[in-house]
C-alpha positions as CSV (number, residue, x, y, z in Angstrom):
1,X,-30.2,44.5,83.7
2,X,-34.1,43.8,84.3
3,X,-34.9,40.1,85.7
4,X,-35.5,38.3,83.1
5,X,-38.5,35.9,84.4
6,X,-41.4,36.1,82.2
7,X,-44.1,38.4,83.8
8,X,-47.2,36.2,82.2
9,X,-46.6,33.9,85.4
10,X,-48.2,33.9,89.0
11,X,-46.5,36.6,91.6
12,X,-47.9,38.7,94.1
13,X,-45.1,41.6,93.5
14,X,-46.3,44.9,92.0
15,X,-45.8,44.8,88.5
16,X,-44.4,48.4,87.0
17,X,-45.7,49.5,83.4
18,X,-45.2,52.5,81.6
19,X,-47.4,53.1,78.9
20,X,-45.5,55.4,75.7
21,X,-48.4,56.7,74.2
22,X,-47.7,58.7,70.7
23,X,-49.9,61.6,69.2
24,X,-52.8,60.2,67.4
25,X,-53.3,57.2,69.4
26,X,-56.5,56.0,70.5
27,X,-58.1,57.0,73.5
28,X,-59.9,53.4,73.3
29,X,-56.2,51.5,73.0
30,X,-55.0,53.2,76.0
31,X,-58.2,52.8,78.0
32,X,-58.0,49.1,77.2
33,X,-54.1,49.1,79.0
34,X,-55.1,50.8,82.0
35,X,-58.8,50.1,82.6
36,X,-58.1,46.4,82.9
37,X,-55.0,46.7,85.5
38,X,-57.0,49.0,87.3
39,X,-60.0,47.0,87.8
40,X,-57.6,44.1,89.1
41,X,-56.5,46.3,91.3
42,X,-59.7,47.2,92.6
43,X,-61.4,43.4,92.8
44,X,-57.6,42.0,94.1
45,X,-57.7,44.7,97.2
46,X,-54.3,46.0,96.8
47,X,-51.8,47.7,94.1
48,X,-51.1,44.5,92.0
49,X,-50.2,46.5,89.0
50,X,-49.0,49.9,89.2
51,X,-48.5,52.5,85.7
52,X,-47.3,55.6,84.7
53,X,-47.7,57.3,81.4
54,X,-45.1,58.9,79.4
55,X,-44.6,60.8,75.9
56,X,-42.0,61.4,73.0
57,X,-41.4,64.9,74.7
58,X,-42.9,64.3,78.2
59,X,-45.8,66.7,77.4
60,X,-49.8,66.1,77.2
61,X,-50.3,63.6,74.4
62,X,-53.1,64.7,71.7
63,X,-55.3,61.6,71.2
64,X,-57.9,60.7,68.4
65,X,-60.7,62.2,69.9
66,X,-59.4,65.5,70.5
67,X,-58.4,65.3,74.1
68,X,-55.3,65.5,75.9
69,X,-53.6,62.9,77.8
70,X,-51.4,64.3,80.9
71,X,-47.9,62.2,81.3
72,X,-45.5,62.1,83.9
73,X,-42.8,62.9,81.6
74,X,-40.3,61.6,78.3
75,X,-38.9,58.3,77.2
76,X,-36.5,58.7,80.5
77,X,-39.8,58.8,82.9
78,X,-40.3,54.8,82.2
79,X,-37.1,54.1,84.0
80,X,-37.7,51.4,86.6
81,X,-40.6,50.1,85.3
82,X,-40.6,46.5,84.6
83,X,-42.7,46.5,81.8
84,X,-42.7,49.1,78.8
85,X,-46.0,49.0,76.7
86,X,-46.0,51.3,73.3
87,X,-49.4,52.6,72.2
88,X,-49.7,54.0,68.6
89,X,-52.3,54.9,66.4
90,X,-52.3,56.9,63.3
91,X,-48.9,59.0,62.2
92,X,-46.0,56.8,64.0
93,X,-43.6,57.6,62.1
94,X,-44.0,61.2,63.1
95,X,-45.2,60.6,66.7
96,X,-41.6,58.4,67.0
97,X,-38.8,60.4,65.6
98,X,-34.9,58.9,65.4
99,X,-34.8,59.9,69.2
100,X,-37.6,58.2,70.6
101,X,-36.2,55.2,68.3
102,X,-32.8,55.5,69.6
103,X,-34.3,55.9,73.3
104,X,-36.1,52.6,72.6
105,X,-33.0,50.9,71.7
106,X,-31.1,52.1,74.2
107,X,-33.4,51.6,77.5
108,X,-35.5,48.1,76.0
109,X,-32.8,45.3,78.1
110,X,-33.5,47.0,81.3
111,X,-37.1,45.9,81.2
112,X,-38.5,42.4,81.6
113,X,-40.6,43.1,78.7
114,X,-41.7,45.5,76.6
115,X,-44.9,45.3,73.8
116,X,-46.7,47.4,71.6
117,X,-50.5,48.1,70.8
118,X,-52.2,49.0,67.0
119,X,-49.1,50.7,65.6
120,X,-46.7,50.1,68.4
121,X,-45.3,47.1,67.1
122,X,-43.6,49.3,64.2
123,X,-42.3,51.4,66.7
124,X,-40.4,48.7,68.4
125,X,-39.7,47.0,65.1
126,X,-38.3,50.6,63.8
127,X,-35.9,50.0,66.9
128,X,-34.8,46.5,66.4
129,X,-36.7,44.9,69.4
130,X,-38.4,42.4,67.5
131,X,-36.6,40.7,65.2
132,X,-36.4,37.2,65.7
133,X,-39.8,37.6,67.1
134,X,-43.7,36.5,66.4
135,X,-45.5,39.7,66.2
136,X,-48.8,41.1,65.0
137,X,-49.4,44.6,64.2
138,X,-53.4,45.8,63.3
139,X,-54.9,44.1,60.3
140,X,-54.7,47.1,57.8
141,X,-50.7,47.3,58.3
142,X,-49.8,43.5,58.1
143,X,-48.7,43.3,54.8
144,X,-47.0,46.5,55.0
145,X,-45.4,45.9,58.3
146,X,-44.2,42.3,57.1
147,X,-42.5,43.6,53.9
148,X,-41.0,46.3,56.3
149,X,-39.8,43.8,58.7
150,X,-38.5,40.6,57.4
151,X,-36.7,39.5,60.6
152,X,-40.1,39.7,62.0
153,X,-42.3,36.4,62.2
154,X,-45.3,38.5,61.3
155,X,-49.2,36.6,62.3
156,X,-52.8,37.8,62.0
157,X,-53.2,36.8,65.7
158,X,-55.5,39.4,67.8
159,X,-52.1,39.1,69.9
160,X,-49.0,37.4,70.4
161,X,-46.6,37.1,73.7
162,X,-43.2,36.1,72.5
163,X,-40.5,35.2,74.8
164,X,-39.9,38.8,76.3
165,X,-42.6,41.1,73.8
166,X,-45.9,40.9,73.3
167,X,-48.3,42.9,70.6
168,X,-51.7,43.8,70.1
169,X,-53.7,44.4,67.0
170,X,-55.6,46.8,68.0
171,X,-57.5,48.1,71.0
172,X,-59.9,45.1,71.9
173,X,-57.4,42.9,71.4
174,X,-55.6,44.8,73.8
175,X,-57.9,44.1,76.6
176,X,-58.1,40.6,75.5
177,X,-54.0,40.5,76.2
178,X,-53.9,42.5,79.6
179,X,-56.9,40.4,80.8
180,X,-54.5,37.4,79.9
181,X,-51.6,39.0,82.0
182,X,-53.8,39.6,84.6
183,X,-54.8,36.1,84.9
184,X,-51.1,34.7,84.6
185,X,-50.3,36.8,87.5
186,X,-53.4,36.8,89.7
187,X,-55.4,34.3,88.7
188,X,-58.5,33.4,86.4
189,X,-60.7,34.2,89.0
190,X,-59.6,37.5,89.1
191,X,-59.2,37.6,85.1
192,X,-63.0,36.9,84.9
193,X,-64.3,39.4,87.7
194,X,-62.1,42.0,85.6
195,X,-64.0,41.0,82.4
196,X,-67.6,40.9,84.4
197,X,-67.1,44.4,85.5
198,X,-67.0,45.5,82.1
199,X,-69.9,43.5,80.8
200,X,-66.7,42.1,78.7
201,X,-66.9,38.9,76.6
202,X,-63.3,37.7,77.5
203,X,-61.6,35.2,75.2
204,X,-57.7,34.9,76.0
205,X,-57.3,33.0,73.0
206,X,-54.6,35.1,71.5
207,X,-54.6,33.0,68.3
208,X,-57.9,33.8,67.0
209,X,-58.1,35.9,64.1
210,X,-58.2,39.6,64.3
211,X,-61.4,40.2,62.1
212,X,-64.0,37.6,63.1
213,X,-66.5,39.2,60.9
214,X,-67.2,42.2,59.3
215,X,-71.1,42.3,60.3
216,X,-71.6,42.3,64.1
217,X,-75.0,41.0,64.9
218,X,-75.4,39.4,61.4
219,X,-78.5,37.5,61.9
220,X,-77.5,34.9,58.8
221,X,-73.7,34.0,59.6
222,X,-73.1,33.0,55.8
223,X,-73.1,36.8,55.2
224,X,-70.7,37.4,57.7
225,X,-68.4,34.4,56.6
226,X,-68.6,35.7,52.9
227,X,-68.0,38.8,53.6
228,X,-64.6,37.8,56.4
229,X,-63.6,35.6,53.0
230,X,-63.7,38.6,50.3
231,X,-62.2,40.4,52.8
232,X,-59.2,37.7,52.5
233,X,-58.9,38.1,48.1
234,X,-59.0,41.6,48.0
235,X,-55.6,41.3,45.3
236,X,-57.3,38.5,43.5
237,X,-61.1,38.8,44.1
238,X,-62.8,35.4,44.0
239,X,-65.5,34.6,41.8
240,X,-69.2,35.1,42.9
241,X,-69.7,31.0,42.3
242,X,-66.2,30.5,44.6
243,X,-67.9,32.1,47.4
244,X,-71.6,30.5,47.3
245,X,-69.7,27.3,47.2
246,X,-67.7,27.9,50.4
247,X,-71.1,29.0,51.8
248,X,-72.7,25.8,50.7
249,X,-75.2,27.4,48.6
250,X,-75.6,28.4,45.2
251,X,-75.0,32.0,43.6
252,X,-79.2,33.1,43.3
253,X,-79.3,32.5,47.4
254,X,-76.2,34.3,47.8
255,X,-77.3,37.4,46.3
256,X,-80.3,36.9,48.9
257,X,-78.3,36.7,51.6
258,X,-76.5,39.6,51.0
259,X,-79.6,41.6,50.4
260,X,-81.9,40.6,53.3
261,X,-78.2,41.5,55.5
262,X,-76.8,44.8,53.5
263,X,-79.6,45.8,50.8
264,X,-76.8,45.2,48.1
265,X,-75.8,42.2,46.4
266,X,-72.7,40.1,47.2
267,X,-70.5,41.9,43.8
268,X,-71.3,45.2,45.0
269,X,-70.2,44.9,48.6
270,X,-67.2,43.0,47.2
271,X,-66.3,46.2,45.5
272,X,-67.3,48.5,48.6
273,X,-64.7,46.9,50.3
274,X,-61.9,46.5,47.7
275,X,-62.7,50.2,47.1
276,X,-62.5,51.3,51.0
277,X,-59.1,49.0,51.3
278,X,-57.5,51.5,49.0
279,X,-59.0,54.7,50.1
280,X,-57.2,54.0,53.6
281,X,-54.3,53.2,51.7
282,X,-54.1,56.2,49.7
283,X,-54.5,58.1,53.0
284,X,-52.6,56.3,55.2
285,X,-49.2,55.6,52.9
286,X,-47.4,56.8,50.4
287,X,-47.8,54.0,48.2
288,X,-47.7,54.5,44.0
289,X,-51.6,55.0,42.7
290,X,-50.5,51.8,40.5
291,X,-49.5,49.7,43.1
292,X,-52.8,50.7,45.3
293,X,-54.6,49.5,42.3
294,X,-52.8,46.4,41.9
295,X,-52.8,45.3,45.9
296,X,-57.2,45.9,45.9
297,X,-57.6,43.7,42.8
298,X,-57.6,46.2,39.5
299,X,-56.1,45.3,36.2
300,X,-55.2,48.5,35.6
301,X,-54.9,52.5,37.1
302,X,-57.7,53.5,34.9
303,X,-60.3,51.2,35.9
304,X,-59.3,51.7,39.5
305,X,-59.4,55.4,39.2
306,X,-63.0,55.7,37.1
307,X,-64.4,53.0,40.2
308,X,-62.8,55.1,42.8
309,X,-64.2,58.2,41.4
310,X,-67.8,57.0,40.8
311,X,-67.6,55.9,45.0
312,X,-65.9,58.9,46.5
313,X,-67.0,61.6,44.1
314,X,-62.7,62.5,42.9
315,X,-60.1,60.8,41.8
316,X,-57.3,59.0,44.2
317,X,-55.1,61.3,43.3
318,X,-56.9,64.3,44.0
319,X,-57.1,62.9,48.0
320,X,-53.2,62.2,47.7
321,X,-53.1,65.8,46.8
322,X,-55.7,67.0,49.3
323,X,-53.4,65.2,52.1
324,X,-50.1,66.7,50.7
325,X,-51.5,69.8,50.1
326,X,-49.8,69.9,46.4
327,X,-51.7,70.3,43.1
């Protein structure tokens, strides 16, 4: 049995991770694992952390971006680590099969602790290993993952460390949770020469919402707030007068706001990103047309197809049928 002493706490031992990264992960979520431990390394003069990569069947993995990551083997390869990190992007359901699951299940108590980045968390949750646990999984998949998961204490934190797992929502968050583990261990010194060398705005604050706005750069932060709020009633879209009032202004400056910032008016981009919510839902699950209509704030299938159609040029279910390839 691995110790069981929490590894987010000062030592000067070597810290073993492996990294299971699936097909279809990002090659941004696993450069935000290593890239941070390896900088420590490099600013704390000697092998503080030390990682090896492994895959569902020990070969290269296919990332995102078309390129190949090399590991040093399967599931069996992470033996001896202390620390077992899951990376997972789109497809995790394939990228996992029963096996891998099993593996998982089998091999989790020998580590001190094990987490998951993006989509990793439902790999580990597929497996048991975090019931009874506070978890977050990315942004697009909490409601899904939550209804999945009941045993799971799901939040919309960037990332949470609970007890012996920790998860990430995505890939920045990531870094924002190894930069944390790197100053539990090493020191906030080090922490913040890690986050220099990457011209990196660190915030351990794991608590902070995943989507601080949807706008980077917005010169007029009411745009980005309205925008982070619509984003939050996408099932029961708020009024236009709800949202001037939460901005402290009145509907006509609204509308100005939102054209100086986008060159649309506030209803429009409301319905840009209602209308983008589903279109990642339609390819991304397997969800009834009905209920994708329902979850992004449509009365009905009929108004939500004719909207979808006028934006994307088909209807929904011609992409469902696209991605199937049935007619």
């Amino acid at each position: 049995m691995a110790n069981s002493e929490t590894i987010f706490a000062p030592s000067n031992a070597t810290l073993e991770i492996a990294v299971l990264v699936l097909p279809r992960a990002s090659i941004l979520e696993v450069a935000s694992v290593l890239d941070p431990i390896r900088s420590a390394n490099r600013h704390l003069g000697r092998e503080g952390f030390r990682w090896r990569v492994v895959s569902p069947d020990g070969g290269p993995v296919p990332l995102t971006c078309g390129i190949e990551l090399p590991a040093k083997g399967g599931l069996a390869a992470a033996e001896g680590a202390d620390v077992l990190i899951a990376v997972a992007g789109y497809g995790q359901s394939e990228g996992a099969p029963r096996s891998v699951i099993a593996g998982l299940r089998r091999m989790a108590g020998r580590f001190r602790a094990v987490g998951g980045v993006d989509a990793g968390p439902w790999v580990l949750a597929r497996a048991g290993l975090l019931d009874g646990h506070r978890a977050t999984v990315h942004w697009e998949d909490m409601e899904d993952f939550a209804a999945a998961f009941p045993a799971v204490d799901v939040v919309a934190d960037r990332y949470v460390v609970s007890r012996n797992r920790f998860t990430a929502g995505g890939a920045v968050p990531a870094a924002d949770l190894m930069l944390h583990l790197i100053g539990s261990r090493c020191g906030a010194g080090v922490a913040g020469q890690v986050a220099d060398s990457f011209l990196y705005d660190a915030r351990a604050d794991g608590a902070r919402p995943q989507r601080t706005g949807l706008v980077p750069g917005a010169r007029d932060p009411r745009l980005s707030a309205a925008l982070t709020l619509m984003s939050r009633h996408l099932e029961e879209p708020l009024s236009l007068e709800r949202i001037a009032q939460d901005q402290g202004v009145g509907v006509r400056r609204l509308e100005q706001v939102f054209r100086d910032g986008l060159g649309q008016g506030p209803g429009a981009a409301y319905l840009e990103l209602r209308l983008q919510g589903a279109r990642r839902m339609m390819a991304d699950t397997a969800h009834p047309v009905q209920e994708i209509a329902l979850r992004f704030g449509f009365s009905d299938q009929s108004s939500f197809s004719r909207a979808f159609r006028r934006r994307f040029g088909h209807p929904p279910r011609a992409m469902r049928s696209a991605r199937t390839g049935t007619g």
